[in-house]
C-alpha positions in Angstrom: -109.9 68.3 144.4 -110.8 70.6 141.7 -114.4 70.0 139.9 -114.9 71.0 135.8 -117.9 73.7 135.5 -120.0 70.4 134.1 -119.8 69.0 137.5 -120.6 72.1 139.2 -123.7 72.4 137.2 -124.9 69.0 137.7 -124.6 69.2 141.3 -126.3 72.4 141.4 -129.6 71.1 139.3 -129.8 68.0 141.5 -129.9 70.3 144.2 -132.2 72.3 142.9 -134.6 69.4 142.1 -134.5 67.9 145.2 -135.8 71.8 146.4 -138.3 71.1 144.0 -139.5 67.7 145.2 -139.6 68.7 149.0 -142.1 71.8 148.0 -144.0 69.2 146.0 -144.5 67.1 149.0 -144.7 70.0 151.2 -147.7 71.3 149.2 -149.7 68.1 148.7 -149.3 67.2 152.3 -150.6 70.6 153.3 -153.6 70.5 150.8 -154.1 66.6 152.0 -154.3 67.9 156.0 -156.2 71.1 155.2 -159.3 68.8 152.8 -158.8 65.8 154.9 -162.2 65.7 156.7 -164.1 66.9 153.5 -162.3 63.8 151.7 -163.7 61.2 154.4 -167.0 62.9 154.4 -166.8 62.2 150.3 -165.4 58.9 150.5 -167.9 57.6 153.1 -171.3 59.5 151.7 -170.5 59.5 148.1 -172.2 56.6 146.7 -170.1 54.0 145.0 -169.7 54.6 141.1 -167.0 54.9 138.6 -166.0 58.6 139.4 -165.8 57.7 142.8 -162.7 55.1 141.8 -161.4 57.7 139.7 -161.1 60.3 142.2 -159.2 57.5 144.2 -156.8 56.7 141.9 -155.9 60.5 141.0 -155.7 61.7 144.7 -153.3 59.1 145.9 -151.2 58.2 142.7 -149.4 61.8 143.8 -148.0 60.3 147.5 -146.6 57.1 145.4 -144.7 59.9 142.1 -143.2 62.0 145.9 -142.4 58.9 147.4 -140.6 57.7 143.9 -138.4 61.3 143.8 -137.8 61.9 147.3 -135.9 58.1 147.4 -133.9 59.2 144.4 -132.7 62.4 145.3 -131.9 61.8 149.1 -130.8 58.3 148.4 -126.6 58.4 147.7 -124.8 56.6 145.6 -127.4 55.4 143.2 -126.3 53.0 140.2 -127.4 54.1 136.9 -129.3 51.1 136.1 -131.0 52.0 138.9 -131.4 55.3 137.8 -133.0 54.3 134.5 -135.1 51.5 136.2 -136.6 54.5 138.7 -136.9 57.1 135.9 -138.7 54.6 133.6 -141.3 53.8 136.6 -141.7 57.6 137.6 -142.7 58.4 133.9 -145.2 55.9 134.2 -146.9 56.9 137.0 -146.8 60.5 136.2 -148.2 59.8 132.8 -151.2 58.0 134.6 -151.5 60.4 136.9 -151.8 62.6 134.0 -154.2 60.4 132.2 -156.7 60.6 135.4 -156.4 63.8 136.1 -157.8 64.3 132.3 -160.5 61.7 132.5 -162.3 64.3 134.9 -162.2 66.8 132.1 -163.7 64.8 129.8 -166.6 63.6 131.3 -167.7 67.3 132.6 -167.2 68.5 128.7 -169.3 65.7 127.7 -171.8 66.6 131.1 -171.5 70.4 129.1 -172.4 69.1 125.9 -175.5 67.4 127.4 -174.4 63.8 127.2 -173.4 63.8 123.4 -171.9 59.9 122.5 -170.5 61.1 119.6 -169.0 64.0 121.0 -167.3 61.7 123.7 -166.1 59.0 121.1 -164.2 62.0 119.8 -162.7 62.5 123.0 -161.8 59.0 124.5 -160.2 58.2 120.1 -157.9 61.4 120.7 -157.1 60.7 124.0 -156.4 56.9 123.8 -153.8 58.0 120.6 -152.3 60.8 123.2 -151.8 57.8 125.6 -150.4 55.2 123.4 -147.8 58.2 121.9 -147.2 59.5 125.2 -146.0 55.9 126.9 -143.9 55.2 123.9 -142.2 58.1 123.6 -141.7 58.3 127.5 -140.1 55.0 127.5 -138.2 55.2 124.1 -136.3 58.1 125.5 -135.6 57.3 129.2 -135.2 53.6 128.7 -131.9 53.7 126.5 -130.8 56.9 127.8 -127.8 57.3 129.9 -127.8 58.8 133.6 -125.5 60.0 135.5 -124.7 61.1 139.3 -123.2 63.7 140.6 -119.3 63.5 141.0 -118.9 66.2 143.8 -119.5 63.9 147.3 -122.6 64.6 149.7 -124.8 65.7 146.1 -127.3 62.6 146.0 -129.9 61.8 143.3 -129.3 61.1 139.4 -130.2 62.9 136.0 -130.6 62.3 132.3 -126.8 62.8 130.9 -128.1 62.3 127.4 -130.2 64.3 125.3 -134.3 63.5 125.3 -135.5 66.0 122.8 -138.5 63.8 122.3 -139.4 64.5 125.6 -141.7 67.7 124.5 -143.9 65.6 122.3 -146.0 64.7 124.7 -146.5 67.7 126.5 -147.0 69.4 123.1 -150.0 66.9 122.8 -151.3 67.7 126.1 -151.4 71.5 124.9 -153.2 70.4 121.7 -155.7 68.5 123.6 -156.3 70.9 126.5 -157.0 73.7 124.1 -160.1 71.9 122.1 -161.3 71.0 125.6 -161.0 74.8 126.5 -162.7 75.8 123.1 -165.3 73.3 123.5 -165.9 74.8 127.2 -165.8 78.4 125.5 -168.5 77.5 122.8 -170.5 75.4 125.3 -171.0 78.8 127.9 -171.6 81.2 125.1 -174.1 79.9 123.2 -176.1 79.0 127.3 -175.2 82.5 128.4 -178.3 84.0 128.4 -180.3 81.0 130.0 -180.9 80.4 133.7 -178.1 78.5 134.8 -177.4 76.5 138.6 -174.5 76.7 140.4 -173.0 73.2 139.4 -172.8 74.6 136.0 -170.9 77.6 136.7 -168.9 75.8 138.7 -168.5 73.3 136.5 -167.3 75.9 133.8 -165.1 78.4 136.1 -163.4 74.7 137.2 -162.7 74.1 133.6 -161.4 77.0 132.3 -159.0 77.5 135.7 -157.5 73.9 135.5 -157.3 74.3 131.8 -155.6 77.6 132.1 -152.9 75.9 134.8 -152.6 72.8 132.1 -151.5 74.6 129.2 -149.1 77.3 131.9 -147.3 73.9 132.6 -146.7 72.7 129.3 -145.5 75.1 127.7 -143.4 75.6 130.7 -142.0 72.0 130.2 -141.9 72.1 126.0 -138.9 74.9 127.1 -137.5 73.2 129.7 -137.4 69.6 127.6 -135.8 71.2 124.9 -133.4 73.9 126.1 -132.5 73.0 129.8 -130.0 70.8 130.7 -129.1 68.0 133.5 -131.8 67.4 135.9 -133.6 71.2 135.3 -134.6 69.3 132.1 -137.3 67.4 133.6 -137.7 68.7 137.2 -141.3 70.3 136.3 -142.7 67.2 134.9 -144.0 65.3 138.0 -144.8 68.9 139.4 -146.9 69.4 136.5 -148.9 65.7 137.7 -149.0 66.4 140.8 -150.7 69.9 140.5 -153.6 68.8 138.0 -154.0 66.2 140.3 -154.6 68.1 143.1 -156.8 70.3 140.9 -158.8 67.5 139.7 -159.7 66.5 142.9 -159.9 69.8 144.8 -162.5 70.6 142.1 -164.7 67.2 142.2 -164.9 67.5 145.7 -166.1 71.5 145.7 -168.9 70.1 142.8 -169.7 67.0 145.3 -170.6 70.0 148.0 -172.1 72.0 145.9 -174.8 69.3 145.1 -175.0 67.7 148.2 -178.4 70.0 149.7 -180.4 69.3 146.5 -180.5 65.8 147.9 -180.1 66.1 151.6 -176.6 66.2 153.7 -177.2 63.0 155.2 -178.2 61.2 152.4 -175.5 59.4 149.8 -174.4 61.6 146.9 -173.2 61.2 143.8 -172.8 64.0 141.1 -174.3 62.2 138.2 -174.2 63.6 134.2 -177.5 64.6 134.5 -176.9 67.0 137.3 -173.8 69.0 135.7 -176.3 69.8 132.3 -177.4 73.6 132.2 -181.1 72.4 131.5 -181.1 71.6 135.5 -182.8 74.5 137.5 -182.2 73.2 140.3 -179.5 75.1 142.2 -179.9 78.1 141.0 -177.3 80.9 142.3 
């Protein structure tokens, strides 16, 4: 039986995807084994705040978005209600993911910018609006779109058959929003240059500027693919994108948790508190 170049290039981007997917679990499996016993030292010393439930939340939403793609791509003969039903929850929980991987971000700018309220008002507003236009474009393009799978047998998984241009939008947010976090990062560390600054600070400002760097590599990388890929290539980089500042998030929290753990003891409970990440601390000086 003779297959049009359509099917062939289906099949081919499913495959490709589900290459995609098994790195993705490959690589937060690996970085989960190789942090595993600084993660339980963090979970079980850390004191018990609302970072602490964040850090949760952005660590493990990851093994629920791999579970979620490896089912659909090794699972044959999906239906594409079920395809759409799947989709619809995957975009969801990468958005989250997304949305907590952020919320680390914003609270070490506002750390920066010694505790401003106003400055963090500013924040939460244009985040909240990212988040409400985010989830509705997210479900007003994959809820009525139609999916498809692949028509050559022994190809599994599904993809978007119709067009989601909207797709981009919220990745072009993301961009937006990253770069006044970078700039407010930038203007923080020059005008404290000069001053005698700990090590939680730099940290806290090379962590910034790397996981803002790898941010706005992967959205702009997925404003292209959402708008001039097609089949499954068209949205194969979006959960690798989640899973990646997740990983970032956390790797980072837990190197700034370290990092202040002698100023109060090893054995004693830590928490990284706001006061500790401002540059008028001389504590920890490198």
């Amino acid at each position: 039986m003779e297959y049009s170049s359509d099917d062939i290039a289906a099949a081919k981007s499913l495959q490709f995807s589900t290459y995609i997917y098994v790195s993705m679990a490959t690589l937060w499996s690996y970085d989960y084994a190789c942090s595993l016993h600084e993660e339980w030292s963090f979970l079980l010393r850390s004191n018990w705040r609302k970072v602490k439930g964040l850090y949760i939340v952005a660590r493990y939403l990851p093994f629920i978005l791999l579970t979620m793609n490896l089912h659909m791509s090794f699972t044959p003969n999906e239906t594409p209600d079920k395809c759409r039903m799947l989709a619809n929850l995957d975009a969801a929980i990468g958005t989250v993911s997304i949305i907590f991987s952020e919320s680390f971000f914003i609270l070490r700018t506002y750390a920066l910018w010694n505790n401003d309220k106003i400055l963090l008002a500013a924040m939460l507003s244009i985040f909240f609006a990212f988040c409400i236009v985010s989830f509705s474009i997210a479900f007003t393009s994959t809820i009525p779109a139609a999916y498809a799978t692949s028509a050559i047998p022994g190809i599994t998984g599904c993809y978007q058959s119709s067009a989601g241009f909207r797709l981009f939008i919220p990745f072009l947010l993301l961009t937006a929003f990253e770069l006044g976090l970078m700039m407010l990062t930038f203007v923080r560390a020059m005008k404290s240059w000069r001053m005698k600054l700990n090590r939680l600070y730099i940290s806290l400002v090379n962590h910034n500027i790397s996981y803002y760097a790898c941010g706005l590599l992967f959205s702009i990388t997925n404003i292209f693919t959402s708008l001039l890929l097609q089949y499954s290539y068209r949205t194969m980089l979006h959960d690798f994108q989640s899973i990646i500042l997740a990983v970032l998030a956390t790797r980072m929290h837990l190197h700034l948790w370290q990092i202040n753990r002698p100023a109060y003891g090893s054995s004693a409970p830590v928490d990284i508190t706001m006061s500790d990440m401002s540059f008028v601390n001389p504590n920890l000086t490198a």
